[in-house]
N, C-alpha and C positions, 0 to 999 in steps of 0.2 A: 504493500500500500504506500502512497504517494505520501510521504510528508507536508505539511501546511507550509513550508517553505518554498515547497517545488513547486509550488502554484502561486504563480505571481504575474499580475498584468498591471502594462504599463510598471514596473518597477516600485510599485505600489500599493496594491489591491492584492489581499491574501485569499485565494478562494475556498472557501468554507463547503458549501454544500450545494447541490445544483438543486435548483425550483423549479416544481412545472410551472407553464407560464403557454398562456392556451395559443400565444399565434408562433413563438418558436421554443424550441431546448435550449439552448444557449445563455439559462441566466443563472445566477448565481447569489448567493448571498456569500457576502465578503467583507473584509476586515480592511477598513483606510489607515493604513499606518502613520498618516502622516496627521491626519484629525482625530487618530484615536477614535472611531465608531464604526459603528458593523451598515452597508449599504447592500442596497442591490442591485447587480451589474450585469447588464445586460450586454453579450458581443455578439458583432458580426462581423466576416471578413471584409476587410477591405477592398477584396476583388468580389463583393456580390455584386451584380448592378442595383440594388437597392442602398446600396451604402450613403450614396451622395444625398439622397434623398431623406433619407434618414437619419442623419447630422443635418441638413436643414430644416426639419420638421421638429428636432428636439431643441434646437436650439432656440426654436421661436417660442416652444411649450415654455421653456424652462423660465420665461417672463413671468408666468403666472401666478398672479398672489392671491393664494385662497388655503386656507387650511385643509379644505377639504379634497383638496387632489394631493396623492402622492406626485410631490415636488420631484424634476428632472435638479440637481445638483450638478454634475457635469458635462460635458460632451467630448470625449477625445477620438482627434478624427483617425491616429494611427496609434497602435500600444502593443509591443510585443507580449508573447504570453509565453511565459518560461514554464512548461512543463515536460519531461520527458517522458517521453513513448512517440508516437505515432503520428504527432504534432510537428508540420513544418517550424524549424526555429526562425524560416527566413517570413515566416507568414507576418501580417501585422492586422491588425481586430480594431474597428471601431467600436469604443466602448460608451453606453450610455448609463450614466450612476444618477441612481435615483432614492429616495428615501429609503429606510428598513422601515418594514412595518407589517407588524405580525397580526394576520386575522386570517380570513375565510370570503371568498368570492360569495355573493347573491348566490349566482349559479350553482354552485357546489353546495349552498344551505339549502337551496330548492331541490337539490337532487336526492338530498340525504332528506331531506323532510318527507313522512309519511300521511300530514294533514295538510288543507290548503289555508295559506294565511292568512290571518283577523285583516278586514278590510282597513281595520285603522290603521295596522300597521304599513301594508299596503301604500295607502296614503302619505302616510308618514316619510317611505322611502323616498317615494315618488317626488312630494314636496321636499326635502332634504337635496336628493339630488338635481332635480330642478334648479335650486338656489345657485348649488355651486357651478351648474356648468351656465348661470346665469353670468355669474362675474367671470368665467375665461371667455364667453362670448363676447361681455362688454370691453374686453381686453384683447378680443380679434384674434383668440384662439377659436378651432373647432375642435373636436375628436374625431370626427370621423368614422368610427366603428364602436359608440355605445353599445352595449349589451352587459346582460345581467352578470357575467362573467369579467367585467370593469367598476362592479360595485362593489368597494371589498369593506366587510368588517374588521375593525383593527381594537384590538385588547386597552387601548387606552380611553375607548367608549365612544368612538364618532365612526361615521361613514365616510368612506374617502372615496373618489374615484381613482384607477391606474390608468394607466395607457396613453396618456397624452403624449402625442408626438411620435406612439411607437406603435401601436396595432392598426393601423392603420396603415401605414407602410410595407409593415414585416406580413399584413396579413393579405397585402396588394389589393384592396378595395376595389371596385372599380366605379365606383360612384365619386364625383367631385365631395369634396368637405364642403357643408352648408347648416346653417341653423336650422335650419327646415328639416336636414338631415338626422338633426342631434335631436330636436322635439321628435320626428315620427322614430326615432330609433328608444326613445326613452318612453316612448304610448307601447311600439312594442314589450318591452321589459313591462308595465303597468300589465298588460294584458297575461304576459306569462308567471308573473306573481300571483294575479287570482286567477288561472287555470290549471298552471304549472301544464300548458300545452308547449310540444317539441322540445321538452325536457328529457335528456336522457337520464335514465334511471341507472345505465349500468358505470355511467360514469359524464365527466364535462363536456361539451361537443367542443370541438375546434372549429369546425365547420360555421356556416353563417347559417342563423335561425330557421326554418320555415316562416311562410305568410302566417300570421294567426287567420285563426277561420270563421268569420262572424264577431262582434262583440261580444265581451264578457260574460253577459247575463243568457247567453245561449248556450254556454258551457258549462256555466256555474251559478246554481241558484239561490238566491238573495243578495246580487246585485243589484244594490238602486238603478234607479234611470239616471242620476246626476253622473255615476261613473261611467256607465255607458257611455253617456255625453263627450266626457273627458278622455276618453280612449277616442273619439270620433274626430272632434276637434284637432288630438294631436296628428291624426294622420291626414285631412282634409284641407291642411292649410291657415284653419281658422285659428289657431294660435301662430302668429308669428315672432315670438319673441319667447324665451323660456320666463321672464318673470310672469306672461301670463301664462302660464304651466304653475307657476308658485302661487298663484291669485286664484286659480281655479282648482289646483288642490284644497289651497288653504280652505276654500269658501265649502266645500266636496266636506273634506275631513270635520269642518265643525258642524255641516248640519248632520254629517252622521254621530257626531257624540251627541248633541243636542237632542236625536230622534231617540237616543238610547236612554238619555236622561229620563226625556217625556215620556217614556213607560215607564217611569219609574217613578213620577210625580202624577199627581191629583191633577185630573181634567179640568181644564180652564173652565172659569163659572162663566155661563152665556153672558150673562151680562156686561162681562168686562167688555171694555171698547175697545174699539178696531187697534187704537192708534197706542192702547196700552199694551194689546201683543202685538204690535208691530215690536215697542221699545223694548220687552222683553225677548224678541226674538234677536235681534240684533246686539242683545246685553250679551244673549247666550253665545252668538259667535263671535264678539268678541274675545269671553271669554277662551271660550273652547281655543280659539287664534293664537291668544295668551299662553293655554297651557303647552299648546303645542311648541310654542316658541321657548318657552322656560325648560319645558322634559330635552328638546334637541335630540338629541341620539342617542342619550344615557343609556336606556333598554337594548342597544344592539352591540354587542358585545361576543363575535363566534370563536369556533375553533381555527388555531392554527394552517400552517400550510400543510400539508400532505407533502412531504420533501420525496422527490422523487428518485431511487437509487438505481434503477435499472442496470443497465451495461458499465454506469459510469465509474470510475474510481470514486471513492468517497473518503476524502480526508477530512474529520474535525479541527478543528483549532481545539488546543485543552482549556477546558471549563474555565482554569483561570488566568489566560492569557491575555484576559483583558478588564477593564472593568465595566460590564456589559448591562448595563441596568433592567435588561431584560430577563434576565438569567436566575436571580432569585423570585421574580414576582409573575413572571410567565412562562411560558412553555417552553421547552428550548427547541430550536429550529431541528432536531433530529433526535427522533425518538432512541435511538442505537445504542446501546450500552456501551461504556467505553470499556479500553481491553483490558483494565481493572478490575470492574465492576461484575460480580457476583449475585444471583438473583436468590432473594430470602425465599426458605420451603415455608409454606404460609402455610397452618392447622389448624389456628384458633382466630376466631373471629367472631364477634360480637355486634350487635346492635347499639347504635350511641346515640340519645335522647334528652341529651342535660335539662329542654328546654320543656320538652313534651309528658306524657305520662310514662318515661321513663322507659316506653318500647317502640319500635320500628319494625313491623314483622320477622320478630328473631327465627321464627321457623323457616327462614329464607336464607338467610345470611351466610351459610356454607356453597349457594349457589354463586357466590360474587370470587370462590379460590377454588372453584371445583374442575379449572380448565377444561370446558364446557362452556363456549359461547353459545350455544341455543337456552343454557338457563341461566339466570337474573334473580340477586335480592333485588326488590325494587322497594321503594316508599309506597305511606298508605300514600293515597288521593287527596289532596286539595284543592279548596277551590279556588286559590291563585298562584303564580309563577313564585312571589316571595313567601311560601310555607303559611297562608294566612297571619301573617305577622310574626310566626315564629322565627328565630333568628336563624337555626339552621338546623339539620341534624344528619346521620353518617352513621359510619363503622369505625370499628377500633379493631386495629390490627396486633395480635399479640406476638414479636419477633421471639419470644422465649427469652431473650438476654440483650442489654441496653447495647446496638449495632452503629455503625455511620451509617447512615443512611443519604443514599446519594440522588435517588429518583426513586419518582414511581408515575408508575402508567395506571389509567382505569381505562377502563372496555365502558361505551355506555350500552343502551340498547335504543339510544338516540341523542341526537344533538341538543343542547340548550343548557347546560347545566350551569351555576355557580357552584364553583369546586375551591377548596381551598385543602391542603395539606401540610397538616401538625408533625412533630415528631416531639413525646416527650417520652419523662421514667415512671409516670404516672400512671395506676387503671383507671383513674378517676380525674382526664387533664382537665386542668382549667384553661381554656384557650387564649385567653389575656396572657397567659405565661409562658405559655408551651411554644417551642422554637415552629416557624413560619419556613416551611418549603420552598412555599409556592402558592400560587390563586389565579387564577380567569373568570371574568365573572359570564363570559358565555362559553361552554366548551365545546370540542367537536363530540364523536362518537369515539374517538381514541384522542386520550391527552395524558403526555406527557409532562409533569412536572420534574424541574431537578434543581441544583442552588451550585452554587460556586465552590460551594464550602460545606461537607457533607453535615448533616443533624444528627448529633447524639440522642439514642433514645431508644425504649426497649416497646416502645408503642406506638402507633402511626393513625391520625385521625383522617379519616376522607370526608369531609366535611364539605355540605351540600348547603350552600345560600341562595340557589337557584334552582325553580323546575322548569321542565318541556311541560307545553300544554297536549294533553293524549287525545282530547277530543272540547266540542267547546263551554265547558263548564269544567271539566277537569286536568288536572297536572300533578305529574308525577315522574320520578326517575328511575330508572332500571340499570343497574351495575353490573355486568355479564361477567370482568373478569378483573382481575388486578396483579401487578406486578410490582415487587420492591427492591430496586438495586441497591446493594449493598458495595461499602469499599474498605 
């Protein structure tokens, strides 16, 4: 195996792990030696014919001021890649460095998702991403090839878009860039949100989308007419600017919590006059406007990338080669044991309830180390994603004798979780004390946590602050398998 030395482009960039990355192979998460932080680098040769094109398209991205796009940071138009094997040394790669940032494509939560999503959220996306490809338009950026597979959730709690400057190019488009383009490309995404039609199940398409077929409400029943609308608009022309995509969400999203509220409130007495539910109609979408603007993107939060190892050589950088501030509080970009690291024989295992009446279906809890992913301890049912106000609740892992503890993996039996992992010498931790792993507050269906610096302790809490909604009044999580690396 390749040392993290021998991987070096441009004289600078340490190549850590290769990412898939849906329009080519060739990207990389990587180490800036010279700024100290981990990036993601994207090459292509400098004899592709798409090269020239492709250093002018990121250099005009990389204008862009918006939090909500992962930012292009460099552009180097020629950069050797020092690695041996197979690899011309005379070769040279244009490389494009763009932020790090760990989460989960749209696409990929759609694929893994088994229910289709609450229309508010829906909305929410739709509006969110609206906004921001509002401000690269007014700044004479396009994208070019939106799709749900450019909407990524990132672990620090916002929605970002990727691809500026790059999937477009690398994916050879054949449609001019146009605003026009980026509204009917983001009405598609709306439409396969609440269909989840031309979704592949068995994995992400590379390919460009199908037509959707019909509006929304023909696919999927309990669509209002206003979303309909708002699907029709984006592709007819009748929005010409994405802030009215943000204005027509917005006004969409709040009479749908409004219509939610008013069954839940006492029918207006006849009497009342016209012009006093006009005022309260208008209180309610203001507010509703409001909330939406104060929540922002808090709630979306998924799993990691899926690093993809295929044929490639795969060199880590060691845990603490740097000071990686992602590395204690979220997943690490490869789940892979390092060639230290020993996996604990797990026998005992418990239900952990500090908050609750002290149980969590303990007659379960041997299915979560029985290596056996068709079965699952899961949680009882709630009826919200935050444990109805409960702070959290888990398993206790008993290692038989206080170990390092360097990682651990859980198996879901779906995606969504708030996951945080303890290690203490406690049967009884109290989590205010007990040494901190790791946490994501959205997780994939596999997430690995792991620290720089392993945790002492003879107990391991898998500690759940977050559920998957199962169906629409209930949420619950399902734990198929678990893994504890030891060093």
């Amino acid at each position: 195996m390749d040392t993290p030395l021998e991987r070096l482009y441009a004289n600078r960039y340490l190549l850590d792990v290769q990412l898939p990355y849906a329009t080519h192979d060739n990207c990389w998460r990587a180490y800036d030696q010279t700024l100290n932080r981990w990036v993601t680098l994207h090459l292509l040769n400098a004899d592709d014919p798409r090269a020239q094109s492709l250093i002018d398209s990121c250099e005009q991205a990389a204008a862009i001021d918006s939090r909500g796009v992962i930012g292009i940071l460099d552009v180097i138009h020629q950069g050797a890649l020092n690695w041996p094997g197979n690899i011309d040394p005379a070769a040279s790669y244009v490389g494009i460095i763009t932020s790090w940032a760990q989460g989960v494509s749209l696409d990929e939560y759609l694929s893994a998702s088994e229910n289709a999503m609450p229309l508010v959220k829906v909305l929410q996306i739709v509006r969110g991403t609206a906004m921001t490809m509002a401000t690269a338009h007014e700044q004479g950026i396009i994208h070019g090839d939106l799709t749900t597979r450019n909407i990524l959730f990132v672990d620090s709690g916002e929605t970002r878009i990727q691809g500026f400057g790059i999937d477009r190019i690398l994916n050879q488009s054949e449609n001019a860039p146009s605003i026009a383009g980026d509204i009917q490309s983001l009405g598609t995404a709306l439409h396969v949100m609440l269909t989840q039609y031309g979704l592949n199940r068995q994995g992400v398409e590379n390919g460009p989308r199908p037509i959707p077929r019909g509006v929304p409400s023909q696919l999927r029943s309990g669509i209002p007419t206003s979303i309909d609308d708002l699907y029709r608009a984006s592709q007819d022309g009748t929005f010409v600017t994405m802030r009215d995509v943000v204005d027509a969400s917005s006004i969409s999203l709040a009479d749908l919590t409004q219509t939610r509220e008013s069954r839940q409130q006492p029918t207006v007495d006849e009497n009342d006059s016209t012009e006093s539910a006009h005022g309260r109609r208008w209180l309610g979408v203001l507010t509703a406007s409001l909330l939406v603007i104060l929540l922002g993107w808090g709630g979306w939060q998924l799993l990691t990338h899926n690093f993809k190892p295929g044929g490639v050589p795969v060199a880590l950088l060691p845990e603490n080669f740097a000071d990686d501030p992602l590395a204690s509080m979220s997943a690490s970009p490869s789940a892979q044991p390092s060639a230290t690291q020993r996996l604990a024989n797990l026998t005992t295992i418990r239900d952990f309830d500090p908050y609750g009446n002290g149980e969590e279906n303990p007659d379960l809890v041997s299915k979560a180390i029985d290596k056996d992913s068709s079965t699952a301890w899961r949680t009882v049912q709630y009826r919200g994603a935050d444990l109805a106000g409960k702070p959290g609740v888990g398993l206790l892992l008993d290692l038989g004798e206080s170990s390092n503890v360097s990682s651990v993996t859980v198996e879901f039996s779906r995606a969504g979780q708030g996951l945080a992992i303890y290690v203490s010498d406690s049967d009884k931790p109290a989590l205010k004390t007990a040494e901190l792993m790791g946490k994501v507050t959205f997780s994939g269906t596999s997430q690995t946590l792991r620290s720089n610096t392993p945790k002492s302790g003879r107990y391991v809490v898998i500690w759940l602050t977050r559920l998957p909604q199962i169906d629409v009044e209930s949420y619950q999580s399902g734990i198929t398998e678990i893994q504890v690396g030891l060093s």
